[in-house]
C-alpha positions, 0 to 999 in steps of 0.5 A: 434329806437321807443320805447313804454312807458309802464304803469308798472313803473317796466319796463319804456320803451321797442321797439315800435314792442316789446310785453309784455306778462303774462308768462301763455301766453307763457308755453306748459304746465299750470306752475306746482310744485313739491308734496306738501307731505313730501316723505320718502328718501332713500340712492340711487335712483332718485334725489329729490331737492327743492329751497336750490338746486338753488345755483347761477341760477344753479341746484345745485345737489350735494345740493339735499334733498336725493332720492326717490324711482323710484315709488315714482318719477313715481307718482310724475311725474304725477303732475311734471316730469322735463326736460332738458330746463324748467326753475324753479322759488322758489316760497317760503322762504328767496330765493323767486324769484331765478331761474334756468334752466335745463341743465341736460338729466338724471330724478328727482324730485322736492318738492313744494317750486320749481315752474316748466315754460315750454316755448313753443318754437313756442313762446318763446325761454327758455333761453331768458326767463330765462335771463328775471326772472334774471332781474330787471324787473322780480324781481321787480313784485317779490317783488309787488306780493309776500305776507307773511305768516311765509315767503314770498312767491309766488302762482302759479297764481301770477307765470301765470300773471308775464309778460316778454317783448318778441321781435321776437323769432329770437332776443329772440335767438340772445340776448341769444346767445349773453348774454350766452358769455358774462356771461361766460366771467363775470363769469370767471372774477370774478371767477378768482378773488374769486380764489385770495381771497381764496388764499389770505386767504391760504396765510394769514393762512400760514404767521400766522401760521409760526410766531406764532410757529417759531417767526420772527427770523427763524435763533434762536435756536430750540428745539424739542416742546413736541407737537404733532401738531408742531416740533419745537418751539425757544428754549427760547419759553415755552410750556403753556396749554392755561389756565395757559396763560389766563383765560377761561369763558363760557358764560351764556344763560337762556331758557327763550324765546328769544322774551321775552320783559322783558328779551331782548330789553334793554341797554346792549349789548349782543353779539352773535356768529353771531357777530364774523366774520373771516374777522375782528379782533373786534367785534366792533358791536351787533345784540341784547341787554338786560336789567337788568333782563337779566344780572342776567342770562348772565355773562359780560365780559370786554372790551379787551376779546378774544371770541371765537365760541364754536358752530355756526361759531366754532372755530372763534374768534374776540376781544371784543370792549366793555364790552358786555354779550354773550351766552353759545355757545361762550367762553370768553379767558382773557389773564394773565399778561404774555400774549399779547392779539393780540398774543393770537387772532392770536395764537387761529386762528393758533389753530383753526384745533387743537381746533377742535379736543375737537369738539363733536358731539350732534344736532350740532358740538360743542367745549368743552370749558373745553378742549380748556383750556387742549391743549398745545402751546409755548409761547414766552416772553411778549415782543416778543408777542408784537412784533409778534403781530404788524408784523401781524397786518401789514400784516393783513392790507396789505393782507384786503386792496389786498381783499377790492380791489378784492372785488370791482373789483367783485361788479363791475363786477356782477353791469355790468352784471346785467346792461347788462342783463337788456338793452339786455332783454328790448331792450334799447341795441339791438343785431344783428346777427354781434354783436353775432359774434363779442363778440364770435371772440373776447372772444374765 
């Protein structure tokens, strides 16, 4: 097989008979988008999406902004009126370059931040070009053309001069075919291995919710607890309102701007919700600092405190490594002397749904860190704290390490995929007739 050296480093080399063609070249009509005009949504309607509709280079309609009115689609319709088979790119925000095709028969609309590529199917066979804007060699003249302004984006001429490898129209139709199944294949891999991550995450759920009402003996003596969110409780385990267990301290925030440099930018760590992840029990890290003149807006808290997300990510909570400063969208929870740090880190994860009842609703759900303290839970001796808390962090450890693997098993899955589109669509694997056949015998 003879292949040709291209001069674009983005694409190396491609099969000597194929071309490599500006997508302008290959569309029935000039690529277009959605109005530029911000329109006036209703509650039902014709379904109007922009690029957060674009979820996994699918149409993700449940995702749309709204609807419009059916005159307002019929006048939009004039610049861009979507159909089954075009193929949409974004050409503006963070999601810059991702694509997705239409497979749907029914009518809507799209906004501005969506760029519309209609192939002619005398030339170039839409699904085929799809699996090009998924690839490397699409992405990559992506990222040399894109220009930023508040965000990176593209413009539509930089759409038009973009330019896809393209064999004949009956290999652009094989490796399509042959890409669809094994991406059905892929995808139901590793769908199937998010299902077990999620199950893993129920069952991890379960294993501390049990522990931390009930303890680790389930034959010891019962009581009924008083609580409305659990039956029973060990007879010898007290009922506690949190703040008689643990000290509750808001953080503090000034209104000063965020990007102020004598506010920010210093020694001191200042943790944010977004530091606390569900997936570790440490905050161990920090995206922000401030200097000494921040610290006489933000109280500090010490190494060894639960913290807690009263806003973004509610209800989360983590173990402070360090002595570090946070906002007032998270709360601190410093146990007494009769509480068991890790046992309160797993007890508010049991409590997290019963948290959320003190929720209250302004521009975003939020906690009220006050009532937090209110709410009741049973709680056994220190030392039976302790000893619950090691039980779970062993199961803890056990149920990441299952996750880690899974997780790796899913990275190299989409690695292959990507691999694979790649050489299907640049010719360094050539699809023939019996190869479709074969992959649709053997995966049926």
């Amino acid at each position: 097989m003879t292949f040709s050296q291209l001069k674009e480093p983005w694409i190396g080399e491609i099969p000597a008979e194929w071309g490599l063609t500006a997508i302008k070249r290959l569309v029935s009509v000039k690529i277009t988008d959605g109005p530029h005009e911000t329109p006036e949504l209703d509650d039902d309607g014709i379904q109007f999406i922009s690029a957060e509709a674009i979820k996994n280079n699918q149409i993700d309609f449940n995702l749309r902004r709204g609807f419009i009115s059916p005159e307002l689609h019929e006048l939009y319709c004039r610049k861009c009126k979507p159909q089954k088979n075009d193929i949409f790119v974004i050409k503006s925000g963070a999601t810059t370059g991702n694509v997705a095709y239409v497979n749907v028969d029914f009518e809507f609309s799209i906004w501005s931040p969506l760029a519309l590529i209609r192939c002619d199917e005398r030339l170039a066979f839409y699904k085929f070009v799809f699996y090009v804007l998924l690839s490397e060699v699409f992405r990559k003249q992506i990222e040399l053309s894109w220009s930023f302004g508040t965000q990176q984006n593209i413009g539509m001429g930089v759409i038009e001069r973009l330019k896809v490898p393209l064999p004949s129209l009956p290999e652009q139709q094989r490796i399509a075919a042959y890409l669809d199944t094994s991406c059905v294949a892929i995808d139901a891999a590793v769908a199937a291995k998010r299902q077990q991550l999620e199950t893993l995450d129920t069952l991890a759920a379960a294993i501390i919710h049990q522990v931390v009402t009930q303890g680790l003996d389930l034959n010891v003596k019962k009581k009924p607890s008083g609580l409305d969110w659990l039956t029973e409780v060990p007879e010898h385990w007290q009922e506690k309102q949190i703040k008689r267990m643990c000290s509750l301290v808001r953080g503090q925030f000034t209104h000063r701007p965020r990007n102020d440099p004598a506010l920010y930018d210093g020694p001191h760590p200042f943790v944010q919700t977004g530091d606390i992840t569900s997936a570790k029990k440490y905050i161990m890290t920090y995206s922000q600092t401030l200097n000494e003149l921040g610290l006489s807006v933000s109280k500090r808290f010490p190494r060894g405190t639960l913290v807690m997300s009263i806003a973004a990510n509610i209800g989360d909570v983590a173990i402070l490594d360090f002595e570090a400063c946070f906002p007032d969208s998270m709360i601190g929870m410093i146990p007494g002397h009769k509480t068991n740090l890790d046992y309160l880190y797993y007890l508010m994860r049991a409590m997290k749904s019963i948290m959320l009842r003190s929720a209250v609703l302004s521009t975003q759900l939020n906690l009220n860190y006050v009532r937090i303290g209110t709410n009741f839970a049973a709680f056994p001796p220190k030392k039976e704290q302790e000893e619950i808390a090691e039980y779970l962090d062993a199961k803890e450890k056990d149920v990441l390490a299952v996750k880690e693997t899974l997780n790796q098993q899913i990275s190299t899955l989409l690695a292959y995929r990507k691999s694979l589109i790649h050489e299907c669509v640049t010719g360094q694997k050539r699809i023939t007739e019996a190869d479709v056949k074969h992959l649709t015998m053997t995966t049926n």
